[in-house]
C-alpha positions as CSV (number, residue, x, y, z in Angstrom):
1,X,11.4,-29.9,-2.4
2,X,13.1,-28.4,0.8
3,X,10.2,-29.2,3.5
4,X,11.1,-25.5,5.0
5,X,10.5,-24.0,2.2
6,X,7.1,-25.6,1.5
7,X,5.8,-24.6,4.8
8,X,7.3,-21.0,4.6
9,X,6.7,-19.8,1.3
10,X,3.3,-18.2,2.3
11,X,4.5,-16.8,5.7
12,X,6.9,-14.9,3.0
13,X,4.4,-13.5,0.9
14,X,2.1,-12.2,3.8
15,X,5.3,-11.3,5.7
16,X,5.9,-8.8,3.1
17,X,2.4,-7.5,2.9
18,X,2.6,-7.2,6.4
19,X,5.7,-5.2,6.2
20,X,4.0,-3.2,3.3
21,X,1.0,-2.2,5.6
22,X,3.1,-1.0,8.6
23,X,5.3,1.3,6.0
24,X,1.8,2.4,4.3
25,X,0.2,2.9,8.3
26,X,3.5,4.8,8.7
27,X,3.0,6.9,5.6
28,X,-0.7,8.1,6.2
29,X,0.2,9.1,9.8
30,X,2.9,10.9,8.7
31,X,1.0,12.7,6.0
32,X,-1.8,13.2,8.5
33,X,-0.1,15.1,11.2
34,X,1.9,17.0,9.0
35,X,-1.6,18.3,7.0
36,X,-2.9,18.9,10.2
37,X,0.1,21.5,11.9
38,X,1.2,22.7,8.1
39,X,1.4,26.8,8.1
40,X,0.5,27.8,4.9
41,X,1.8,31.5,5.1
42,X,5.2,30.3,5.4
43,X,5.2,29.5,1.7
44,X,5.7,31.9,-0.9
45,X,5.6,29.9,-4.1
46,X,2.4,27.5,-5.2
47,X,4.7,25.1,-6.4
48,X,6.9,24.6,-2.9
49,X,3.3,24.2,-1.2
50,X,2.5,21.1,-3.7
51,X,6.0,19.7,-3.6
52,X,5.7,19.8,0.3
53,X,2.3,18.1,0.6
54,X,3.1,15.4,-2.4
55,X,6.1,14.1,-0.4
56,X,5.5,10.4,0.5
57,X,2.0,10.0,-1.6
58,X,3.6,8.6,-4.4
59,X,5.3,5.6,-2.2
60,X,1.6,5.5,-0.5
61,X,0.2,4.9,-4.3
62,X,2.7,2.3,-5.4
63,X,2.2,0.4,-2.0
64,X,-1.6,0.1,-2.5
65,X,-1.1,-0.1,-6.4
66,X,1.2,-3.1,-6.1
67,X,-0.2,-4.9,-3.1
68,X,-2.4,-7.1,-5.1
69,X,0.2,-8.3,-7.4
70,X,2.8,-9.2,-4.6
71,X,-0.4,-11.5,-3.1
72,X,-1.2,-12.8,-6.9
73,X,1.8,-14.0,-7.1
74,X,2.6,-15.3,-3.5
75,X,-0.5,-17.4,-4.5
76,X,1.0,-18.6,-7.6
77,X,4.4,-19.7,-5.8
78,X,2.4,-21.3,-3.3
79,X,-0.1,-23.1,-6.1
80,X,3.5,-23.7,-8.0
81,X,4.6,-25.7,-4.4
82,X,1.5,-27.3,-4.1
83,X,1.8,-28.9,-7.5
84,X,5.4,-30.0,-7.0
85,X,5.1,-31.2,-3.5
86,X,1.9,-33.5,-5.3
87,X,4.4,-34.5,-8.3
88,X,7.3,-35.5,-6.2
89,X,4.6,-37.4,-3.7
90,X,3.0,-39.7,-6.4
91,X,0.1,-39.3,-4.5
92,X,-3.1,-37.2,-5.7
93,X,-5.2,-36.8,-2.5
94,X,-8.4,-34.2,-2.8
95,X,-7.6,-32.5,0.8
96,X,-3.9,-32.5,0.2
97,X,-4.5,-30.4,-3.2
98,X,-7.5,-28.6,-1.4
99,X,-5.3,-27.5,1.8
100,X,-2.0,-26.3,-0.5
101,X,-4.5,-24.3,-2.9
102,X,-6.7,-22.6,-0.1
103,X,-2.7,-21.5,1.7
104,X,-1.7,-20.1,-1.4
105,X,-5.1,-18.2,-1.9
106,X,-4.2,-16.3,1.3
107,X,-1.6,-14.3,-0.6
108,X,-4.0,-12.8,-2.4
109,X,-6.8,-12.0,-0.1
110,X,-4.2,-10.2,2.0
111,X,-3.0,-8.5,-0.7
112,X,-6.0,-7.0,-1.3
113,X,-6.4,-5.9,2.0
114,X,-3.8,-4.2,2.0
115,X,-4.7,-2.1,-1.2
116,X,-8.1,-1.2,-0.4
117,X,-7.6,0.7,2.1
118,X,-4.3,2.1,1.5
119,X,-5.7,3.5,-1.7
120,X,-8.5,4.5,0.1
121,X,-6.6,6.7,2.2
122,X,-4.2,7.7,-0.9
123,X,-7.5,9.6,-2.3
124,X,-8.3,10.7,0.6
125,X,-4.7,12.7,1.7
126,X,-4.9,13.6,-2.1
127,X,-7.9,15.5,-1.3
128,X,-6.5,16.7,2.2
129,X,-3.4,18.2,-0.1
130,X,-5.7,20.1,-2.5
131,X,-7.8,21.5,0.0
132,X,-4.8,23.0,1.3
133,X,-3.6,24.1,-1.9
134,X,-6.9,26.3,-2.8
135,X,-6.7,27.8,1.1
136,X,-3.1,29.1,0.1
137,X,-4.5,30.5,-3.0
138,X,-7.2,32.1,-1.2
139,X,-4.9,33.3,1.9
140,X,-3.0,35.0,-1.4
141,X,-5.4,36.5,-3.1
142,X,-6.4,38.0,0.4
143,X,-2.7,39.6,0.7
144,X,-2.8,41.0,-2.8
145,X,-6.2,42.8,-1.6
146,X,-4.4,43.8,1.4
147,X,-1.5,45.6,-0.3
148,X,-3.6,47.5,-2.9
């Protein structure tokens, strides 16, 4: 097998988790600030409210939903190299099988870290957006005392 690809098939995997955690960083920030400055008054309708605070959570969810997986299976590419590289050598050394095995288990640790706190943060903006929700419905109820 291609030496390059050997080396660089877990630099791939976490490349993309890397990638995954700047978009879900991104995301969260966005979400945050825009929580924090949103004027609820300018809304007239419940449902343009919910629309406006869902945007970008679902992306947020898949990111922490899927995380894991993309590591799971970075480490079974890298324990599918590992095998191959030992097939194609003849050889069956302990620390060679030890080394490719413990690189390819990388993948999955950072795809976990990745997810934990992403989804973490997920059910935490969730939240954020509800709270906001029941202040509109009480900032409403407040202008339907108003104009009776």
């Amino acid at each position: 097998m291609n030496e390059w690809v050997i080396d660089s098939v877990d630099y791939l995997f976490i490349g993309i988790l890397g990638l995954l955690s700047v978009i879900a960083l991104w995301l969260v920030l966005e979400r945050y600030f825009y929580y924090r400055h949103i004027d609820l008054k300018s809304f007239s309708q419940k449902e343009e409210l919910e629309i406006a605070l869902g945007e970008n959570l679902t992306m947020l969810a898949s990111i922490g939903s899927n995380a894991p997986f993309i590591g799971l299976l970075g480490t079974v590419v890298g324990i599918m190299v590992t095998f191959v590289t030992i097939g194609q050598s003849g050889l069956i050394e302990t620390k060679e099988i030890m080394v490719g095995l413990a690189l390819a288990l990388k993948t999955t640790a950072g795809g976990i870290l990745v997810a934990i706190p992403t989804i973490w943060l997920y059910n935490l903006l969730t939240r954020r957006a509800e709270i906001l929700v029941a202040r509109w419905e009480i900032l409403q109820r407040g202008r339907g005392e108003d104009g009776a």
